[in-house]
Backbone as CSV, one residue per row, in Angstrom:
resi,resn,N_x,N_y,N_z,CA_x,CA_y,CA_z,C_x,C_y,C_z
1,UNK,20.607,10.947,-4.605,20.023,11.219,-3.305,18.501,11.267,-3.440
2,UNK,17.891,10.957,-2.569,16.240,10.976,-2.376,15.425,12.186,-2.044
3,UNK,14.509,11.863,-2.422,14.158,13.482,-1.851,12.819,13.016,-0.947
4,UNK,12.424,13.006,0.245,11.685,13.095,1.066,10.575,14.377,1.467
5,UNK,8.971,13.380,1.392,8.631,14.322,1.831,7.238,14.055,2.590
6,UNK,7.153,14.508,3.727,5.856,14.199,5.006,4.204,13.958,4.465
7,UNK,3.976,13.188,4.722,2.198,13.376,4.430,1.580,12.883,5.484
8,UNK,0.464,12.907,6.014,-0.364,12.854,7.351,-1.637,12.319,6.958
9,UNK,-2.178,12.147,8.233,-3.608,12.631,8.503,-4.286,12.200,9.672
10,UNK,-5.341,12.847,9.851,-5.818,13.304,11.606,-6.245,14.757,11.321
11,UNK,-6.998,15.037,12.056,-7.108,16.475,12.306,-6.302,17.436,13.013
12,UNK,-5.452,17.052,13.707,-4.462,17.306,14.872,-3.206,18.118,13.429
13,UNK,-3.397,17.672,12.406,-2.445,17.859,11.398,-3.085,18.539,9.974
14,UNK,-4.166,18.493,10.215,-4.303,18.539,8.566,-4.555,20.122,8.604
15,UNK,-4.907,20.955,7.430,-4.432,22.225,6.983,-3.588,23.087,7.798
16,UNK,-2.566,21.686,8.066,-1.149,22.505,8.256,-0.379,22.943,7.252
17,UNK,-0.879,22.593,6.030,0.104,22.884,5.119,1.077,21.571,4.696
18,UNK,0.771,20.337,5.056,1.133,18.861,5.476,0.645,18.230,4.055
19,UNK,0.936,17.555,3.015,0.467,16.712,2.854,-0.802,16.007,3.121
20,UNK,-1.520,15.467,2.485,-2.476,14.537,3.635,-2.002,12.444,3.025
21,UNK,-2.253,11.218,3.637,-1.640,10.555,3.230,-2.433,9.386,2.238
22,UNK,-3.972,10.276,2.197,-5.176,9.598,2.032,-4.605,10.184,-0.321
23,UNK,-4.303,11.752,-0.003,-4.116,12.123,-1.599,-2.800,10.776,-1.776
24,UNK,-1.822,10.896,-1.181,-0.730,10.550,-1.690,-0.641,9.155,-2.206
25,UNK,-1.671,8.666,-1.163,-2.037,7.275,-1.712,-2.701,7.006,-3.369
26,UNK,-3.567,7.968,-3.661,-4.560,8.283,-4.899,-3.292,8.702,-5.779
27,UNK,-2.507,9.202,-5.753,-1.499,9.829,-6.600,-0.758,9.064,-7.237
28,UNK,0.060,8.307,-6.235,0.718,6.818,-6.329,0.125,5.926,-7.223
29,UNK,-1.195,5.731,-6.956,-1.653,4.890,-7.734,-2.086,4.734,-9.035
30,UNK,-2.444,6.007,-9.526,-3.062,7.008,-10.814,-1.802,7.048,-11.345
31,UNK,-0.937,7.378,-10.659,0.632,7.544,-11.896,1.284,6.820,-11.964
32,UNK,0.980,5.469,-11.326,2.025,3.942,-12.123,1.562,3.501,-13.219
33,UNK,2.923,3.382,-13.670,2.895,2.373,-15.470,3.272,1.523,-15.691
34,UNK,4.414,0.663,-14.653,4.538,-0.672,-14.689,4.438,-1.538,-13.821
35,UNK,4.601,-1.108,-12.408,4.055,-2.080,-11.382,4.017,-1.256,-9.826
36,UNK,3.111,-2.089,-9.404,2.565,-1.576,-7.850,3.192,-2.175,-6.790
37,UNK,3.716,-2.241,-5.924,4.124,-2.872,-4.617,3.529,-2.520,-3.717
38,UNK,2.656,-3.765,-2.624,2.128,-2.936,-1.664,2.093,-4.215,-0.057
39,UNK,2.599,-3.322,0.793,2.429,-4.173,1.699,0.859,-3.980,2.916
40,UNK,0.407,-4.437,3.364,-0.759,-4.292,4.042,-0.615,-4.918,5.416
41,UNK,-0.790,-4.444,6.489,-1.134,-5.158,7.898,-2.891,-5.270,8.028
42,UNK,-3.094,-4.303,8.043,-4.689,-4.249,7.887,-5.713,-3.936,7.254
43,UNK,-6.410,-4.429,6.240,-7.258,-3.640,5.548,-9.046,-3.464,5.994
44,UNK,-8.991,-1.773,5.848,-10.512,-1.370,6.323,-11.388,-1.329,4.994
45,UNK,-12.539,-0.572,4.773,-13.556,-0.870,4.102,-12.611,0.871,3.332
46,UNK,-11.939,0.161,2.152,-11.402,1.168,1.331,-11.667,0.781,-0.038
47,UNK,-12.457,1.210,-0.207,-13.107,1.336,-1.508,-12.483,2.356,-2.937
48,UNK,-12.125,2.921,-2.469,-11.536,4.253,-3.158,-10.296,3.659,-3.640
49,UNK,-9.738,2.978,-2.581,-8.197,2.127,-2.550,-8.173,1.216,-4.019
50,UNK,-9.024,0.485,-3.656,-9.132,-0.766,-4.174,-10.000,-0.696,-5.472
51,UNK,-10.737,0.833,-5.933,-11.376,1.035,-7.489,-9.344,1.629,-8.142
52,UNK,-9.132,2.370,-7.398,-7.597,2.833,-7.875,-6.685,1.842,-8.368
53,UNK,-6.321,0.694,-7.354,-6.225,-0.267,-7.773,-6.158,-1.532,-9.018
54,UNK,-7.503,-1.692,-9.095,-8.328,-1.868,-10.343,-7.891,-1.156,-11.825
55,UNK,-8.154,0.575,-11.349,-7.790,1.249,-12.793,-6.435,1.123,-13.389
56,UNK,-5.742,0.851,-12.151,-4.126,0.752,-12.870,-3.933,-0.759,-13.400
57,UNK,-4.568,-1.465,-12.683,-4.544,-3.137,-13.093,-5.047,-2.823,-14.601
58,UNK,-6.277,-2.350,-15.170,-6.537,-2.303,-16.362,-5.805,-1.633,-17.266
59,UNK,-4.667,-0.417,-16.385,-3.986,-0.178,-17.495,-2.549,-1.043,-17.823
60,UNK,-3.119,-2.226,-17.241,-1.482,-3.057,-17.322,-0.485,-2.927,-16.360
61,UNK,-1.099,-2.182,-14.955,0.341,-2.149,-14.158,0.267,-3.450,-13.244
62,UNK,1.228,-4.056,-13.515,1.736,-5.412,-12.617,1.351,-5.105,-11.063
63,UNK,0.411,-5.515,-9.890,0.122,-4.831,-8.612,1.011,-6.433,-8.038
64,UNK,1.634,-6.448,-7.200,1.918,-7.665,-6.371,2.308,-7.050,-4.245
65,UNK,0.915,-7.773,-3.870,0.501,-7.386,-2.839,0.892,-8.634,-1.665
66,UNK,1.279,-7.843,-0.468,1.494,-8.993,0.712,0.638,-8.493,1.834
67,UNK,-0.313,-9.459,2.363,-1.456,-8.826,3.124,-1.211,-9.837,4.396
68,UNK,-0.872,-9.150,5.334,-0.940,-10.236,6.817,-1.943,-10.618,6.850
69,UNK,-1.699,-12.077,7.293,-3.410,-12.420,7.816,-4.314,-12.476,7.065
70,UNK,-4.147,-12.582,5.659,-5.361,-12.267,4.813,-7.153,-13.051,5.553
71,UNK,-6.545,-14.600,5.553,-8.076,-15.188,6.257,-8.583,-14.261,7.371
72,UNK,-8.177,-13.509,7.879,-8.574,-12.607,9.087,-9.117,-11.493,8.719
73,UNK,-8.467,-10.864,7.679,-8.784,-9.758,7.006,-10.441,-9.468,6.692
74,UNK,-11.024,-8.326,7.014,-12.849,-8.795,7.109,-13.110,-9.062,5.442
75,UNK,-14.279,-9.805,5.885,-14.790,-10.764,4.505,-14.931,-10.010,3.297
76,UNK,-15.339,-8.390,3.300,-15.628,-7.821,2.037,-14.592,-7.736,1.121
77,UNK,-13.131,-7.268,2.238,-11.593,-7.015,1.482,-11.154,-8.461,0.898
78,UNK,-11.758,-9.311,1.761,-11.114,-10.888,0.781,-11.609,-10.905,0.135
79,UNK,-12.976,-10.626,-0.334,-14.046,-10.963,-1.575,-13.370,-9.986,-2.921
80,UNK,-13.200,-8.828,-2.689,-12.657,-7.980,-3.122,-11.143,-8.173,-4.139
81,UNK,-10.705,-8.695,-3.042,-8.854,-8.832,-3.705,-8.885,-9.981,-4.188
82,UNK,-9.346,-11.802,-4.191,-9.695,-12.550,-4.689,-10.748,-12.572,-6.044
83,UNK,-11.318,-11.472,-6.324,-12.090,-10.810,-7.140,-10.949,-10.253,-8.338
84,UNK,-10.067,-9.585,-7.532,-8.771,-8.738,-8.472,-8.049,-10.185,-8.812
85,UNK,-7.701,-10.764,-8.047,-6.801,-11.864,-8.335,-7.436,-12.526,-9.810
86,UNK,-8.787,-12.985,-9.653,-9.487,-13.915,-10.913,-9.370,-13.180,-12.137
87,UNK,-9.572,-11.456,-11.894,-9.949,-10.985,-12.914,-8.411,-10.553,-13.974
88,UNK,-7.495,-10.334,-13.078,-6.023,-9.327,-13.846,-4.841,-11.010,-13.096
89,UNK,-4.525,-11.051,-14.560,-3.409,-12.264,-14.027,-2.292,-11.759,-13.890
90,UNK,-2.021,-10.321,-14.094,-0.851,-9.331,-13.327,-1.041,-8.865,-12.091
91,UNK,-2.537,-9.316,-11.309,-2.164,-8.903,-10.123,-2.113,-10.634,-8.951
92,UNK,-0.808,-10.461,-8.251,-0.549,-11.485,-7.462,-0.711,-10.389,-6.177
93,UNK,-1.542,-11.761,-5.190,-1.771,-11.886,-4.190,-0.721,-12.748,-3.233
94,UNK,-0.155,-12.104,-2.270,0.276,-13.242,-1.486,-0.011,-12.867,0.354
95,UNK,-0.442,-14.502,0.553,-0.934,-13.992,1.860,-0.333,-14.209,3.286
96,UNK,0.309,-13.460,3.648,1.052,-13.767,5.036,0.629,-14.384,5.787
97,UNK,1.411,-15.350,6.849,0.810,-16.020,7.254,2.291,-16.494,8.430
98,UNK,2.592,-15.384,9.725,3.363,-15.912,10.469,3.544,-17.042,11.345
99,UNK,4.922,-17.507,11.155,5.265,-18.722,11.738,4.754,-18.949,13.384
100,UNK,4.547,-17.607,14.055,4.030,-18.100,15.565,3.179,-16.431,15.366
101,UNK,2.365,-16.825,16.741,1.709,-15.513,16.822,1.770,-13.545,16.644
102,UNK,3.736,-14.178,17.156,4.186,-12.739,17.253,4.830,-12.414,16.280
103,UNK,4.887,-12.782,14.976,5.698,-12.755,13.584,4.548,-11.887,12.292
104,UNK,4.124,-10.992,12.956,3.164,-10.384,11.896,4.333,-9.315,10.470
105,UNK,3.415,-8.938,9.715,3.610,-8.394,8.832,3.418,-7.170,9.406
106,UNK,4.005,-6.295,9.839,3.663,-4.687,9.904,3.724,-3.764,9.523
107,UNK,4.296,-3.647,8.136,5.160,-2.761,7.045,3.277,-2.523,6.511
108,UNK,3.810,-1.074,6.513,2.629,-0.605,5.580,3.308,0.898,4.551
109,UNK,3.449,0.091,3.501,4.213,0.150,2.136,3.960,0.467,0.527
110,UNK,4.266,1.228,-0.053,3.607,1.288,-1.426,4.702,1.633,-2.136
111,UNK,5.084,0.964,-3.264,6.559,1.177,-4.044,5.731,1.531,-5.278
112,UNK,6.172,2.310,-5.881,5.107,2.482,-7.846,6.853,2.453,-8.443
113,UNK,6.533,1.692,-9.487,7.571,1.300,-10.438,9.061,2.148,-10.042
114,UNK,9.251,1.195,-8.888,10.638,1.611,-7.830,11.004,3.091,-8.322
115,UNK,10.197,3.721,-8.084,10.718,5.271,-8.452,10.155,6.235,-7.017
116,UNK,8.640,5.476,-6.554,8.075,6.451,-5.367,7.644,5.424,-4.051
117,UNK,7.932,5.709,-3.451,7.433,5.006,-2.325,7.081,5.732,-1.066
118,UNK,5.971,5.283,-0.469,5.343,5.279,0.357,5.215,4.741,1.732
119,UNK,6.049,4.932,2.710,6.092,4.177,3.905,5.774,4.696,5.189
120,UNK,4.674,4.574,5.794,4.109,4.916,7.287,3.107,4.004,8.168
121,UNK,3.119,4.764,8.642,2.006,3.719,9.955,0.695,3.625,9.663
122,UNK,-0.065,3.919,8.366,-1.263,4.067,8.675,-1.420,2.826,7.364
123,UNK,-2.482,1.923,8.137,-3.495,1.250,7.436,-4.466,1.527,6.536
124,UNK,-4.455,0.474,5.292,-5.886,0.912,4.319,-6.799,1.196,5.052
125,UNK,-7.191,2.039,5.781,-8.394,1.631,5.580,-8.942,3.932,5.863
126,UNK,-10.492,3.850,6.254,-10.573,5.363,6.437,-9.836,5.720,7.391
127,UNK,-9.931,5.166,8.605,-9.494,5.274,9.606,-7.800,5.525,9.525
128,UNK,-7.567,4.843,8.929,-5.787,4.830,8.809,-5.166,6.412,7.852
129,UNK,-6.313,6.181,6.898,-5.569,7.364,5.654,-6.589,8.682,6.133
130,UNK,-7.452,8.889,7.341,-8.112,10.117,7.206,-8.528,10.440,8.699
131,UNK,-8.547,9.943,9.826,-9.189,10.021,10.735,-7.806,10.024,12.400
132,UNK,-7.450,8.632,11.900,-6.156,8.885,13.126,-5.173,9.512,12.178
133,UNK,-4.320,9.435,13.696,-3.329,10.844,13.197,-2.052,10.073,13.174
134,UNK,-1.839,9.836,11.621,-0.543,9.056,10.734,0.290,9.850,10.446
135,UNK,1.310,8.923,9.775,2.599,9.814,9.515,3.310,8.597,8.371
136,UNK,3.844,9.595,7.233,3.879,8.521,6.663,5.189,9.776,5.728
137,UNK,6.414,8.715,5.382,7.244,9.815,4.755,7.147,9.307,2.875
138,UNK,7.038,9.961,1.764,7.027,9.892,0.351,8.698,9.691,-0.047
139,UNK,9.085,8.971,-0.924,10.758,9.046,-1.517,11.031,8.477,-2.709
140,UNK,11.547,9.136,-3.083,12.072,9.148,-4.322,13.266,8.354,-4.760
141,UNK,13.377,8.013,-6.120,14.869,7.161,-6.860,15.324,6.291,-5.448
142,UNK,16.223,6.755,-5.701,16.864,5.920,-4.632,16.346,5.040,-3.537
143,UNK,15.609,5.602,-2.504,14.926,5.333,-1.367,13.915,4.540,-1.929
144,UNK,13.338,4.914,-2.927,11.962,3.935,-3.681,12.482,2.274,-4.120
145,UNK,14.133,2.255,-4.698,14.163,1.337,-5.376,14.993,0.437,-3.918
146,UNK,15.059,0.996,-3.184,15.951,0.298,-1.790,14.609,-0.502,-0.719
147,UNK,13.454,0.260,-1.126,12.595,-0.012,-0.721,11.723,-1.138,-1.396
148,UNK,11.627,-0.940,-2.703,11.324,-2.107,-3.725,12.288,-3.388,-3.400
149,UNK,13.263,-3.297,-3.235,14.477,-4.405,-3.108,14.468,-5.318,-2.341
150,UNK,13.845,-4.699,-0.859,13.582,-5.048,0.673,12.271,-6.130,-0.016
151,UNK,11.363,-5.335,-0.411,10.025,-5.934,-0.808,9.922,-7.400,-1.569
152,UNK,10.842,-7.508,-2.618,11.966,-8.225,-3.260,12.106,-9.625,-2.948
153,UNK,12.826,-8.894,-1.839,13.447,-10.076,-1.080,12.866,-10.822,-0.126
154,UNK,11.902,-10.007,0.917,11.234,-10.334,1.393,9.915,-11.567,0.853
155,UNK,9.593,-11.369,-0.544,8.802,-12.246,-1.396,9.713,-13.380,-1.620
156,UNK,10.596,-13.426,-1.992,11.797,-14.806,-2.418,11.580,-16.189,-1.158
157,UNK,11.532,-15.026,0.455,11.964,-16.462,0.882,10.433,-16.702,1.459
């Protein structure tokens, strides 16, 4: 069984005693050892994200990322993740790219070596992990690797 648990952020929520979803993200990322899963709809000017990122890439963790829209995505985050791509040949990029207008990517997702995952509404960016008011639930074994699976599969076709 999984064990679930809430993280946020907004002010409307925070020193509630809540989680916030900006740590959980930093946590996730600092304690993988073999690979990252991450899905993206939008990425903001997350810097913090994307040095975290980086440190786990150098310690060898496999990152394989699906970013809607990447050409859309603002120019610094493409410079950025095309930057990761040249530098770590364990981290794959892949860039969504729906069949008609209304076929976006909206999953905003983080699996760490199918053990934790991360799934809510809020976008990389400040705005998403600190400012509006997100909701995002943490899970464990089970739920992590059901969630990795989806991710999986979703890459195949």
């Amino acid at each position: 069984m999984s064990n679930v648990q809430v993280v946020v952020s907004g002010l409307g929520w925070m020193g509630s005693g809540i989680g916030s979803i900006e740590s959980a993200i930093q946590e996730l990322l600092s304690d993988a050892q073999h690979e990252i899963l991450l899905t993206a709809y939008s990425i903001g000017k997350a810097d913090q994200i994307f040095d975290s990122m980086e440190a786990a890439l150098s310690r060898g963790v496999r990152i394989r990322m699906i970013v809607n829209r990447l050409s859309e995505q603002i120019v610094p985050v493409q410079h950025r993740l095309r930057i990761l791509e040249k530098k770590y040949p364990h981290f794959t990029l892949h860039p969504f790219r729906p069949t008609d207008e209304h076929g976006d990517l909206h999953a905003k997702v983080i699996v760490v070596d199918r053990k934790r995952a991360l799934v809510g509404s809020s976008n990389l960016s400040y705005n998403g992990m600190v400012v509006n008011h997100e909701l995002a639930v943490l899970l464990d074994s089970d739920g992590a690797d059901q969630v990795a699976r989806a991710i999986d599969m979703f890459l195949r076709k």
